[in-house]
BAKOL-825481 format. One record per residue: residue number from 0; chain; residue in three letters; x, y negated, z negated of N, C-alpha, C, O, CB in turn. Coordinates in steps of 0.05 Angstrom, whole numbers. Last residue first. Glycine has a CB too. Layout:
% BAKOL-825481
+------+-------+------+--------+--------+--------+--------+--------+--------+--------+--------+--------+--------+--------+--------+--------+--------+--------+
| resi | chain | resn |     nx |     ny |     nz |    cax |    cay |    caz |     cx |     cy |     cz |     ox |     oy |     oz |    cbx |    cby |    cbz |
+------+-------+------+--------+--------+--------+--------+--------+--------+--------+--------+--------+--------+--------+--------+--------+--------+--------+
|  NUM |     A |  Ala |      X |      Y |      Z |      X |      Y |      Z |      X |      Y |      Z |      X |      Y |      Z |      X |      Y |      Z |
...
+------+-------+------+--------+--------+--------+--------+--------+--------+--------+--------+--------+--------+--------+--------+--------+--------+--------+
END
This chain:
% BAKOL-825481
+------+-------+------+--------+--------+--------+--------+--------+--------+--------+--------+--------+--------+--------+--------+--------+--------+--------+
| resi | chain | resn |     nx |     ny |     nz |    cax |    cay |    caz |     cx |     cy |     cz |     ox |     oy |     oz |    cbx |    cby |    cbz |
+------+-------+------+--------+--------+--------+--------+--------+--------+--------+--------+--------+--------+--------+--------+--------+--------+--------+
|  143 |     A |  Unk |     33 |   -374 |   -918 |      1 |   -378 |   -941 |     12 |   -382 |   -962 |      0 |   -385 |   -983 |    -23 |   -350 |   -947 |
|  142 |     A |  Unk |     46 |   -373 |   -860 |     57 |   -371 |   -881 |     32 |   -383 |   -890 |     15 |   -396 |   -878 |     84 |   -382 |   -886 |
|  141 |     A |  Unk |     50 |   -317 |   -807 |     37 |   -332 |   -819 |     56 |   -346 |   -850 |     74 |   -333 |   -861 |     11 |   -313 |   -823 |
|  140 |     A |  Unk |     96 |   -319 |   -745 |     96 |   -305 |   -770 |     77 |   -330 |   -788 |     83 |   -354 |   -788 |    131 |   -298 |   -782 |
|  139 |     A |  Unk |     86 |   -277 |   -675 |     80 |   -310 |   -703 |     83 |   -299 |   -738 |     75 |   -280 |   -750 |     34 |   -325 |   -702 |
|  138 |     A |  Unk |    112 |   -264 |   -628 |    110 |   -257 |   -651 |    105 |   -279 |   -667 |    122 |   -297 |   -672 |    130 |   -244 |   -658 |
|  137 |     A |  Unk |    112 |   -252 |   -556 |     99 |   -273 |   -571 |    103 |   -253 |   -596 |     98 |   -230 |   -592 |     66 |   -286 |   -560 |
|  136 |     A |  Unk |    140 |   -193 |   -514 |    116 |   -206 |   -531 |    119 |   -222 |   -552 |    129 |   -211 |   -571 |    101 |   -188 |   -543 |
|  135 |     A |  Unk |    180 |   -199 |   -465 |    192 |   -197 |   -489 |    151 |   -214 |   -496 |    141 |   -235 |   -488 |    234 |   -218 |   -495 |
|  134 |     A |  Unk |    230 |   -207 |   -402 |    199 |   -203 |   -418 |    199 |   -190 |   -444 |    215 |   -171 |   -447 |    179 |   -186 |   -400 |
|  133 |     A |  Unk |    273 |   -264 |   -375 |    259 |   -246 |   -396 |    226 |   -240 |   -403 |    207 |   -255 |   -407 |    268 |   -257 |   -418 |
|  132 |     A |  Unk |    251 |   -293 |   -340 |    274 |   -274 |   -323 |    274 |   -247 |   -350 |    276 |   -222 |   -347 |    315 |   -295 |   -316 |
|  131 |     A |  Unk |    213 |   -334 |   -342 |    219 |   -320 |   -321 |    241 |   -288 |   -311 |    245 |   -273 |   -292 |    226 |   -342 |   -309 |
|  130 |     A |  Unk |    226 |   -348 |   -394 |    197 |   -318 |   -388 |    194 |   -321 |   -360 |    174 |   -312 |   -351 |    158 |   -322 |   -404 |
|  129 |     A |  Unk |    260 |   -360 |   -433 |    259 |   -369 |   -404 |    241 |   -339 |   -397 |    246 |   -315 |   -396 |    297 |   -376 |   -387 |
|  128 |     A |  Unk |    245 |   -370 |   -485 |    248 |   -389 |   -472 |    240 |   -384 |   -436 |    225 |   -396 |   -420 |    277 |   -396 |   -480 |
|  127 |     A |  Unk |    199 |   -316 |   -519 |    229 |   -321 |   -505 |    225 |   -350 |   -486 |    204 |   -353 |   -475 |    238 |   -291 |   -480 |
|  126 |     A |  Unk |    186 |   -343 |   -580 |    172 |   -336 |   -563 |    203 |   -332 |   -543 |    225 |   -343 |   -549 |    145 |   -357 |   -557 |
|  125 |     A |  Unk |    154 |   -353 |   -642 |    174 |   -349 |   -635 |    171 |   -330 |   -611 |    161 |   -308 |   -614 |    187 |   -344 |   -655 |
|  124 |     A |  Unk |    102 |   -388 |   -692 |    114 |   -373 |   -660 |    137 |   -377 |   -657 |    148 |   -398 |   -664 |    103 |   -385 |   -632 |
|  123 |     A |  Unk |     87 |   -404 |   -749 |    109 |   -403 |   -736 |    106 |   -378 |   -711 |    109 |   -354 |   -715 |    133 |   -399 |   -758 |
|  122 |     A |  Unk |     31 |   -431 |   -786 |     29 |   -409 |   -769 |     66 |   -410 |   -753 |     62 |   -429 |   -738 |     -4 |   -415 |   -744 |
|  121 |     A |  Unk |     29 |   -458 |   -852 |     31 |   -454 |   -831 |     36 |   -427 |   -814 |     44 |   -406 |   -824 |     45 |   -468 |   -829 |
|  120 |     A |  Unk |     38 |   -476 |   -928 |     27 |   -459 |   -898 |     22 |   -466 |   -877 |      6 |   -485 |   -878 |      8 |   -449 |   -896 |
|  119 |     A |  Unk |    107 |   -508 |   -929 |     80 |   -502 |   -933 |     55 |   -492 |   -913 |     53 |   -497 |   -889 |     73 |   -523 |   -942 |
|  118 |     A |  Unk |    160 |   -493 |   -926 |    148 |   -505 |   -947 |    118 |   -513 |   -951 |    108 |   -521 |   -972 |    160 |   -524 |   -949 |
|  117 |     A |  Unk |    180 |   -434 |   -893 |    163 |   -451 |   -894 |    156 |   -468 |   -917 |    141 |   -455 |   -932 |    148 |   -441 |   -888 |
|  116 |     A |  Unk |    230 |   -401 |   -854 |    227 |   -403 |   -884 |    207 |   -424 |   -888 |    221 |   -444 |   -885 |    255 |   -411 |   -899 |
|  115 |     A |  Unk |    260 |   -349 |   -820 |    242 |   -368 |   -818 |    231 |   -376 |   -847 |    222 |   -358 |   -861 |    221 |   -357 |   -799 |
|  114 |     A |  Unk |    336 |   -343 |   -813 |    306 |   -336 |   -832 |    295 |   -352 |   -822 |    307 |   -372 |   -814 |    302 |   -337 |   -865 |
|  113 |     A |  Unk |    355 |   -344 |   -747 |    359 |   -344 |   -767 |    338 |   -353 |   -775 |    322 |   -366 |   -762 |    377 |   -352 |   -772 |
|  112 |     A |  Unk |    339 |   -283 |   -702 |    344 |   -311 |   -710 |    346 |   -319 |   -737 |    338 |   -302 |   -753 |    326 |   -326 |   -699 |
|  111 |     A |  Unk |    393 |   -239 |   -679 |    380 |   -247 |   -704 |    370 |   -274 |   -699 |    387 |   -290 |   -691 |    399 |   -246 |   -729 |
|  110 |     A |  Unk |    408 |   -186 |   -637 |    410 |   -212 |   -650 |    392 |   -210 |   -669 |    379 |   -191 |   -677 |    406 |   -235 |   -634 |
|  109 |     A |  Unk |    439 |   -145 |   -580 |    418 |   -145 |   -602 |    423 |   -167 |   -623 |    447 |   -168 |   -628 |    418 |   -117 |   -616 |
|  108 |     A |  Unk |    476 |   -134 |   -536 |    437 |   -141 |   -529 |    421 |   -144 |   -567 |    397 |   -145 |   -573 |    415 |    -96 |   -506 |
|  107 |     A |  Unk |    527 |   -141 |   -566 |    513 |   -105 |   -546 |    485 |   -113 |   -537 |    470 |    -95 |   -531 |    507 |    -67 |   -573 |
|  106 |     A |  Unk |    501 |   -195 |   -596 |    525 |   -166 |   -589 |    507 |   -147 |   -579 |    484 |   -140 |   -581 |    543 |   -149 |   -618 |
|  105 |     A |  Unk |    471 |   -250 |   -579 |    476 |   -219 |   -582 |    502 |   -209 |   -587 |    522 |   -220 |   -579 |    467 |   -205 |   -560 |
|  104 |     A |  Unk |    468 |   -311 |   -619 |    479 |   -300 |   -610 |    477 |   -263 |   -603 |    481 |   -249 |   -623 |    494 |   -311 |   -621 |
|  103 |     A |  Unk |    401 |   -351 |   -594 |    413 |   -325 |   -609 |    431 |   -314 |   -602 |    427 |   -301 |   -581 |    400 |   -305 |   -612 |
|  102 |     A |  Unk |    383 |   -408 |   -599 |    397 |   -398 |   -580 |    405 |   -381 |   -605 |    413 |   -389 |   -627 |    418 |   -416 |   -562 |
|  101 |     A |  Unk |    321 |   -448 |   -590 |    350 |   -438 |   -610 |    359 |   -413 |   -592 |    345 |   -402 |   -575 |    341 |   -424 |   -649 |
|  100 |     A |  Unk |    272 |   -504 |   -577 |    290 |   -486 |   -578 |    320 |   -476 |   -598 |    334 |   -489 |   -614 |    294 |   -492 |   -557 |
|   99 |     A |  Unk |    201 |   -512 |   -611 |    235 |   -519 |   -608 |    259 |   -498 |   -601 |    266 |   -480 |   -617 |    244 |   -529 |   -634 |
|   98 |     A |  Unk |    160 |   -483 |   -607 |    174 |   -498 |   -582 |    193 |   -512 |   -583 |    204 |   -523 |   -564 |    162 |   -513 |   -571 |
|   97 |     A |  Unk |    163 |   -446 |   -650 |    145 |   -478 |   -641 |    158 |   -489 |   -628 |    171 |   -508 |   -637 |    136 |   -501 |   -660 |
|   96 |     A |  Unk |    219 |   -437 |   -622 |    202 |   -424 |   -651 |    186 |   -459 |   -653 |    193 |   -482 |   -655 |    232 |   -411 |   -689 |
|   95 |     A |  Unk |    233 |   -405 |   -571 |    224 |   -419 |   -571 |    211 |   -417 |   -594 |    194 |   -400 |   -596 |    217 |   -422 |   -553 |
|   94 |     A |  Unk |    307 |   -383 |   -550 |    284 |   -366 |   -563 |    266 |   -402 |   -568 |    281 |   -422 |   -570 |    297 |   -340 |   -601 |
|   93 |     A |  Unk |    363 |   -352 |   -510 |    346 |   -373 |   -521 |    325 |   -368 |   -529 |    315 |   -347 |   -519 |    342 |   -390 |   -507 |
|   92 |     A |  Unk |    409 |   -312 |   -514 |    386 |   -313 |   -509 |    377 |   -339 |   -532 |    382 |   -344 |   -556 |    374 |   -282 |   -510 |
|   91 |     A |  Unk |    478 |   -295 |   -503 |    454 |   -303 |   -517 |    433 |   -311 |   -510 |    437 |   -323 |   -489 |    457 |   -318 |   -528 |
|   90 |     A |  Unk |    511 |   -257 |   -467 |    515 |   -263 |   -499 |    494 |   -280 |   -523 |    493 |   -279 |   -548 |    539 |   -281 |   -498 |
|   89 |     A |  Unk |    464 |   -210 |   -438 |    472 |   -234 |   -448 |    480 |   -241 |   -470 |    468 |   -237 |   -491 |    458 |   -247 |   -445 |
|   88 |     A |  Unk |    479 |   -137 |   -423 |    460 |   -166 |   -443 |    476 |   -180 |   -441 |    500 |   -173 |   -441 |    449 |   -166 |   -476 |
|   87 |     A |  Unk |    504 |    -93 |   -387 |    513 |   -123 |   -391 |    493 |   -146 |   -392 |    488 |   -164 |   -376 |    531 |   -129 |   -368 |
|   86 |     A |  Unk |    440 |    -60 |   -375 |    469 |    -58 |   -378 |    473 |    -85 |   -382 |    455 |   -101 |   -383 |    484 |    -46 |   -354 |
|   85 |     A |  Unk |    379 |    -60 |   -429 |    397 |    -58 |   -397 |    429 |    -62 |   -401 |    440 |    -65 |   -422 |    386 |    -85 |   -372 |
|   84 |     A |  Unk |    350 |   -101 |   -467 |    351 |    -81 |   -456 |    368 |    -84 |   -428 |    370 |   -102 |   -412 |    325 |    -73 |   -456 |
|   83 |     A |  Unk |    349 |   -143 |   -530 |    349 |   -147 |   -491 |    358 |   -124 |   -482 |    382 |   -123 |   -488 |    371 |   -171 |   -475 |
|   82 |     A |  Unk |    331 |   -166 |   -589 |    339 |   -140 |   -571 |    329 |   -154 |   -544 |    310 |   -169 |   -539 |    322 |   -105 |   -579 |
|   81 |     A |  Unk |    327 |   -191 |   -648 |    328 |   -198 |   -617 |    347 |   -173 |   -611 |    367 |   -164 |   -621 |    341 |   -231 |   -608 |
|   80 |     A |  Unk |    289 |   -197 |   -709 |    304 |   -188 |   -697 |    296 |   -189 |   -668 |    273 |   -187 |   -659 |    309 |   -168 |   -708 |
|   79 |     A |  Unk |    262 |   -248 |   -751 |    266 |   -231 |   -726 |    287 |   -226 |   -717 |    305 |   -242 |   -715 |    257 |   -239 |   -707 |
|   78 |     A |  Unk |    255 |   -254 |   -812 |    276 |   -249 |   -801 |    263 |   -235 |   -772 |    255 |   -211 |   -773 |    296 |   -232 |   -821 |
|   77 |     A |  Unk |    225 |   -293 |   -874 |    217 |   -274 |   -846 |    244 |   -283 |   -835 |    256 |   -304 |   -840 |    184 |   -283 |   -824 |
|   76 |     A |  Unk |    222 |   -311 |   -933 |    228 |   -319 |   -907 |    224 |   -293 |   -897 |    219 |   -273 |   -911 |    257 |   -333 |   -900 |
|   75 |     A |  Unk |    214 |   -350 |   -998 |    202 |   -329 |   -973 |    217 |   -331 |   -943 |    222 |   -353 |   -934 |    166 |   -337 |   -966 |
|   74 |     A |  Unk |    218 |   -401 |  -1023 |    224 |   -376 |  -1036 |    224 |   -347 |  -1016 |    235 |   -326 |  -1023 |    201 |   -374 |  -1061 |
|   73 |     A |  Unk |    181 |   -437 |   -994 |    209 |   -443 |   -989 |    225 |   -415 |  -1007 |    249 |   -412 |  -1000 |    217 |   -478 |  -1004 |
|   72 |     A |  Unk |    123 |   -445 |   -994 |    144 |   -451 |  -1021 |    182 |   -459 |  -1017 |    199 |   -473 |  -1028 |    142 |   -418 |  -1041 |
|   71 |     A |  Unk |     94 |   -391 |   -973 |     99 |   -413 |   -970 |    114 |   -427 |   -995 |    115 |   -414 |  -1016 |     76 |   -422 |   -962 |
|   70 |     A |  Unk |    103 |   -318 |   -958 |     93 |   -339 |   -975 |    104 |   -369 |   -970 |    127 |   -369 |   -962 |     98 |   -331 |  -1004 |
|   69 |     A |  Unk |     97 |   -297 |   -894 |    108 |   -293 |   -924 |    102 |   -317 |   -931 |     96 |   -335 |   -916 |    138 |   -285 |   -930 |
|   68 |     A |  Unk |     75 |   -242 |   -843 |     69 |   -264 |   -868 |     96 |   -271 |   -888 |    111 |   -254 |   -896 |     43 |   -250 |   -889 |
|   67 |     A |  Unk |    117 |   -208 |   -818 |     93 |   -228 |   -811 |     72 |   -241 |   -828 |     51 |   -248 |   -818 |     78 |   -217 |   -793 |
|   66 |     A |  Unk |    172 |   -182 |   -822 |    152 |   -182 |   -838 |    128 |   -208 |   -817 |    138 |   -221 |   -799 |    165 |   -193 |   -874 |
|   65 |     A |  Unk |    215 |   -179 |   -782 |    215 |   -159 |   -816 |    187 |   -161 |   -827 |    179 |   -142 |   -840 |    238 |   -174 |   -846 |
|   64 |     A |  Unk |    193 |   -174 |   -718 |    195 |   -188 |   -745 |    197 |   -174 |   -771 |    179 |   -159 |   -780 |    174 |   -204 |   -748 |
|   63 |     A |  Unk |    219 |   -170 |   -660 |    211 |   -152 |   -684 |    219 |   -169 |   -711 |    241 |   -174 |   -720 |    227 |   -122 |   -684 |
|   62 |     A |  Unk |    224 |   -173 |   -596 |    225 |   -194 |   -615 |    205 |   -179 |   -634 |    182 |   -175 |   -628 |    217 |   -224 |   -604 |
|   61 |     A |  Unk |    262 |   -154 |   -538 |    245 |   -148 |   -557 |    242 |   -162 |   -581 |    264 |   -163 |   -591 |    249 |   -128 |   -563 |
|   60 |     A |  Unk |    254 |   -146 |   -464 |    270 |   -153 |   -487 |    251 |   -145 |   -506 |    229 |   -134 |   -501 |    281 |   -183 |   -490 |
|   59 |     A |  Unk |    277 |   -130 |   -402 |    259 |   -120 |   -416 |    273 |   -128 |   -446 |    295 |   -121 |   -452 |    253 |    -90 |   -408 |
|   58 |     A |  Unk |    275 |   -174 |   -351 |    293 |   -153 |   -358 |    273 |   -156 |   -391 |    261 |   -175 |   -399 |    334 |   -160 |   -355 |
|   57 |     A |  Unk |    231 |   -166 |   -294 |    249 |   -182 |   -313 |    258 |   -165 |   -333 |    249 |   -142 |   -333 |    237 |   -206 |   -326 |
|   56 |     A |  Unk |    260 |   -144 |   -220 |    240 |   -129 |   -253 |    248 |   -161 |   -270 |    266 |   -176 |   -263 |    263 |    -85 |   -277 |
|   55 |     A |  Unk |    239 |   -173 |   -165 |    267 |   -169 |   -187 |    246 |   -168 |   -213 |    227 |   -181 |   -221 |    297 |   -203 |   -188 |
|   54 |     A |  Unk |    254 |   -190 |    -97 |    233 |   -183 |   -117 |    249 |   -174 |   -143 |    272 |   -167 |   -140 |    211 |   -159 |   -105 |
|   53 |     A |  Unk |    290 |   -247 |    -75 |    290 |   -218 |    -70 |    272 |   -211 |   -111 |    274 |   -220 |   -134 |    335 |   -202 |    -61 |
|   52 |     A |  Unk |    297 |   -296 |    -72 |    282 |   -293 |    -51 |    273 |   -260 |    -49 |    258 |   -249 |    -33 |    299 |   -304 |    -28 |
|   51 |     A |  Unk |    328 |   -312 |   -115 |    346 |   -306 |    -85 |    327 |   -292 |    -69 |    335 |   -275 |    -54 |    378 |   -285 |    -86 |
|   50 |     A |  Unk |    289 |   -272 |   -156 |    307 |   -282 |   -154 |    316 |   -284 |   -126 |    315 |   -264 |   -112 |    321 |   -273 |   -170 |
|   49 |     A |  Unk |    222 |   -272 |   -169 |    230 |   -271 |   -149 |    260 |   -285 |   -158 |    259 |   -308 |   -166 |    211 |   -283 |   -129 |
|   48 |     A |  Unk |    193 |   -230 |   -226 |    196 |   -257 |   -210 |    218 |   -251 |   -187 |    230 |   -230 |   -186 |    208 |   -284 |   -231 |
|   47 |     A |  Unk |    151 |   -182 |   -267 |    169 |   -190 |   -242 |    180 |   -222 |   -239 |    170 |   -237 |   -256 |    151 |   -184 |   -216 |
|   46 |     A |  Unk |    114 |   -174 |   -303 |    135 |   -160 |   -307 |    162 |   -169 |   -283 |    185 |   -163 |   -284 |    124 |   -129 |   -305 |
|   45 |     A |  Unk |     80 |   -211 |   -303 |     86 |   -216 |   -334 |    116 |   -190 |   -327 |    135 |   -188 |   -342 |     51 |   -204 |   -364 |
|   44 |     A |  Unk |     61 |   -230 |   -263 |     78 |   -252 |   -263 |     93 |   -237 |   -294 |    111 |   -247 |   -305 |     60 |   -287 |   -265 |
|   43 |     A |  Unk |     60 |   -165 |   -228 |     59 |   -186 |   -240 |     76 |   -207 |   -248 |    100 |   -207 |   -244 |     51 |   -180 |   -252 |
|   42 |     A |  Unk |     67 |   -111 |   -170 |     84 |   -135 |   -187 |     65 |   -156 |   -202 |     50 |   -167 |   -186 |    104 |   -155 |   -164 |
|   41 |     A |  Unk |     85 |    -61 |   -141 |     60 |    -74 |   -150 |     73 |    -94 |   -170 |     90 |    -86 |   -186 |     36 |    -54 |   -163 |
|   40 |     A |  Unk |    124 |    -62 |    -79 |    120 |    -52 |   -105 |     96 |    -70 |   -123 |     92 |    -93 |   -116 |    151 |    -53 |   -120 |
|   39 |     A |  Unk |    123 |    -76 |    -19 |    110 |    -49 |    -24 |    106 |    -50 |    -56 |     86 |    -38 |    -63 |    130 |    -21 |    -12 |
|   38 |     A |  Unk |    109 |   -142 |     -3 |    124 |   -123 |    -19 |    106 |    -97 |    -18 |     82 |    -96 |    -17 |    130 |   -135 |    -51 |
|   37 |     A |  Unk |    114 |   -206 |     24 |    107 |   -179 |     24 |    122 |   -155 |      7 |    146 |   -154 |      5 |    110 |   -173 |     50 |
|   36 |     A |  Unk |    105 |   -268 |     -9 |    117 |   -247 |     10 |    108 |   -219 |      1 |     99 |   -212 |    -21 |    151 |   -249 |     11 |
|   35 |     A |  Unk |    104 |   -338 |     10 |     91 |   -319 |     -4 |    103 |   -289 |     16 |    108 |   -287 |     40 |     53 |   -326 |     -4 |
|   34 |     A |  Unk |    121 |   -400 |    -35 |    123 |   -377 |    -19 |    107 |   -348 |    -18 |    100 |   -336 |    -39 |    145 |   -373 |    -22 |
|   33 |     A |  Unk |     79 |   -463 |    -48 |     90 |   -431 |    -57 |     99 |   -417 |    -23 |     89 |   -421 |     -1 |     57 |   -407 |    -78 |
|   32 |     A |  Unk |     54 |   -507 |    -46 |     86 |   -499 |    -40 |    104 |   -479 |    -45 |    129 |   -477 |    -47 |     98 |   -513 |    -46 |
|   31 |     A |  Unk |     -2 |   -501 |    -41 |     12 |   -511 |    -70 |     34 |   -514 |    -62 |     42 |   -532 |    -76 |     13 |   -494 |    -95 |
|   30 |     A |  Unk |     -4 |   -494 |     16 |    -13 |   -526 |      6 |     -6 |   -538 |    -25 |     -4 |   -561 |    -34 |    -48 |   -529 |      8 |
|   29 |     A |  Unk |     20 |   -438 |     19 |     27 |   -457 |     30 |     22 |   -489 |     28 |     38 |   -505 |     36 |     23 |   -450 |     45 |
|   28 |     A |  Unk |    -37 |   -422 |    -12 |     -6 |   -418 |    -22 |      3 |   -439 |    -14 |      2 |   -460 |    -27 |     12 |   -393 |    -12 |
|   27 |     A |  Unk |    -79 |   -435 |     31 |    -73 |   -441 |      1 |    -45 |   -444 |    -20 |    -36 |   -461 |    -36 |    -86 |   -421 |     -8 |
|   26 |     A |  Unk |    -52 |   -394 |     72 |    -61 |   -438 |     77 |    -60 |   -442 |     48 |    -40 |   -452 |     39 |   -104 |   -453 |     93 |
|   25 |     A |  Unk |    -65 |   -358 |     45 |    -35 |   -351 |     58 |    -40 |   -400 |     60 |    -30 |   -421 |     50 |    -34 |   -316 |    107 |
|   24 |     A |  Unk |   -121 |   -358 |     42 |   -105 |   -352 |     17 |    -73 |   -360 |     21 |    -58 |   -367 |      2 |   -108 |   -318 |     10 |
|   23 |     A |  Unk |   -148 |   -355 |     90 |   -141 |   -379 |     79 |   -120 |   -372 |     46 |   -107 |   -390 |     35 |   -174 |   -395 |     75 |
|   22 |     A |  Unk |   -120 |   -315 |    119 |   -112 |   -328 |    133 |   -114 |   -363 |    111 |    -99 |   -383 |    110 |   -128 |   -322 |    162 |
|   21 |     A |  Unk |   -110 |   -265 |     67 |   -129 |   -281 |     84 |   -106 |   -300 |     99 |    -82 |   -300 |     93 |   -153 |   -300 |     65 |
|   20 |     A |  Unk |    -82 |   -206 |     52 |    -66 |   -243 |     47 |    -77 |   -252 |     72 |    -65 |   -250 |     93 |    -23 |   -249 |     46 |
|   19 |     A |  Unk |    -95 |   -170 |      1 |   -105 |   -176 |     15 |    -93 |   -212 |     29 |    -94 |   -233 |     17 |   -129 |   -169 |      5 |
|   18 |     A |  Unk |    -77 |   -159 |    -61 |    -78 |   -139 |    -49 |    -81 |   -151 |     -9 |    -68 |   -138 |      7 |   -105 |   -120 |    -66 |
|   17 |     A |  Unk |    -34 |   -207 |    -92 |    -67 |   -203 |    -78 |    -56 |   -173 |    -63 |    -34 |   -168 |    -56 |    -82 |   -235 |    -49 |
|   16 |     A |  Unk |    -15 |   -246 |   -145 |    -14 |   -218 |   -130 |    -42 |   -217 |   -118 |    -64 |   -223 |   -127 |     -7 |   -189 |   -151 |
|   15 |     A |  Unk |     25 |   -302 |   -168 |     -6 |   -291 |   -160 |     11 |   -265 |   -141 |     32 |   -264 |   -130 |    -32 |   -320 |   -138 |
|   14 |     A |  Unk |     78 |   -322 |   -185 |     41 |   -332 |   -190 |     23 |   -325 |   -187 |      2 |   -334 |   -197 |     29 |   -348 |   -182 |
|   13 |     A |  Unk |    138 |   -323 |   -206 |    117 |   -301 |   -194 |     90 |   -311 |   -207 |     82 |   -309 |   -230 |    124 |   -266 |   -204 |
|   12 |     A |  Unk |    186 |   -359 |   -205 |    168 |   -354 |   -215 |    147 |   -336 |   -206 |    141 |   -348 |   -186 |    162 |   -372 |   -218 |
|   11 |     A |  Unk |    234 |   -387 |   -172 |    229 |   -365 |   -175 |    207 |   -345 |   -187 |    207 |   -321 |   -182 |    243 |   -364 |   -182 |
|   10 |     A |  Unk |    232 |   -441 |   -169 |    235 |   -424 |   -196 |    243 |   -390 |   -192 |    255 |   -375 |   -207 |    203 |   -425 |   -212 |
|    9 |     A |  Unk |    216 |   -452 |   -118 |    240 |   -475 |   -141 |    253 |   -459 |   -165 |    275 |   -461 |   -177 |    218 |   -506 |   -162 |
|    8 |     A |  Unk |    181 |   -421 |    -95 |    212 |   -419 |    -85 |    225 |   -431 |   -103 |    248 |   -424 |   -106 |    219 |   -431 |    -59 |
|    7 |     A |  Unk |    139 |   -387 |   -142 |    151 |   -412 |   -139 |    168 |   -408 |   -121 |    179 |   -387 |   -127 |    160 |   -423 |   -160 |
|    6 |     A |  Unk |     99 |   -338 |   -104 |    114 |   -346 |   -123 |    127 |   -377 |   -116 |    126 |   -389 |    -94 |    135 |   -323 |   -125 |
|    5 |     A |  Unk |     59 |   -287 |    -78 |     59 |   -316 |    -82 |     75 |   -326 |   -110 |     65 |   -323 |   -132 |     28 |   -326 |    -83 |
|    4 |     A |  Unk |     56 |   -226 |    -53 |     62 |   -245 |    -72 |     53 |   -272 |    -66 |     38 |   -275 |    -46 |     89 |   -245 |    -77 |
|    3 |     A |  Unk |     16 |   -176 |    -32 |     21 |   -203 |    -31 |     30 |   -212 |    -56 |     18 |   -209 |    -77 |     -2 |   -218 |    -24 |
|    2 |     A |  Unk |     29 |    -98 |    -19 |     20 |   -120 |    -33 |     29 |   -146 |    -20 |     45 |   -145 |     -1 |     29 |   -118 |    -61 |
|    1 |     A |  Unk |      9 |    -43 |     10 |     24 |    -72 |     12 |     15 |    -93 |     -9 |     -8 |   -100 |    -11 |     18 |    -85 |     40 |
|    0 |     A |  Unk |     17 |     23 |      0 |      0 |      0 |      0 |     18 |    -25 |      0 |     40 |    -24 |    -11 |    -19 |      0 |    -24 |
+------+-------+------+--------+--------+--------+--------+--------+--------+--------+--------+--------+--------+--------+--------+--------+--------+--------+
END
């Protein structure tokens, strides 16, 4: 079966999959300024993007929290742990904790961010930065 992409050319980004690439769908693409290309493999935006024009897995990571709650006060903290799967991981991976960025050093693909610690309740996300090229699930840690 054939599939349709439609991805950013700027990014590389992967935006849409169609089984079917109308004459107006293919005009559509083309009026956002997307590229759009053919592929035999079934692809989403959440497992694929387009590097150098060529279809490309994102590389498979992992964000594991010691805990997902802890108390508010400043006495409490939560520890994620960072894993990136595959041969030659990056020495570091950027990470988005409320959208401020931080950069985790790995060894061998595997890290730490440092404790998450709250003085008063709140919700903390910690998310991968660049979710074009990493895939890796959203972890929030509550504080009460």
């Amino acid at each position: 079966m054939l599939f349709y992409h439609s991805y950013d050319p700027a990014t590389g980004e992967l935006l849409e999959l169609s089984v079917s690439a109308t004459p107006e769908w293919r005009a559509l693409q083309e009026q956002a300024g997307r590229t759009v290309a053919e592929s035999q493999t079934y692809a989403t935006p959440e497992t694929h993007n387009y590097l150098g024009g060529a279809l490309t897995a994102k590389r498979a990571g992992a964000l594991t929290p010691d805990k997902t709650q802890i108390t508010s006060g400043g006495a409490d903290q939560a520890v994620v742990a960072v894993a990136v799967a595959g041969e030659d991981p990056p020495a570091s991976l950027t990470l988005l904790v409320n959208g401020a960025a931080e950069a985790v050093a790995l060894t061998h693909g595997a890290g730490s961010l440092a404790p998450i610690v709250a003085q008063t309740p709140c919700l903390v996300t910690v998310q991968v930065a660049d979710s074009i090229t990493y895939r890796a699930e959203p972890v929030a840690i509550q504080a009460v």
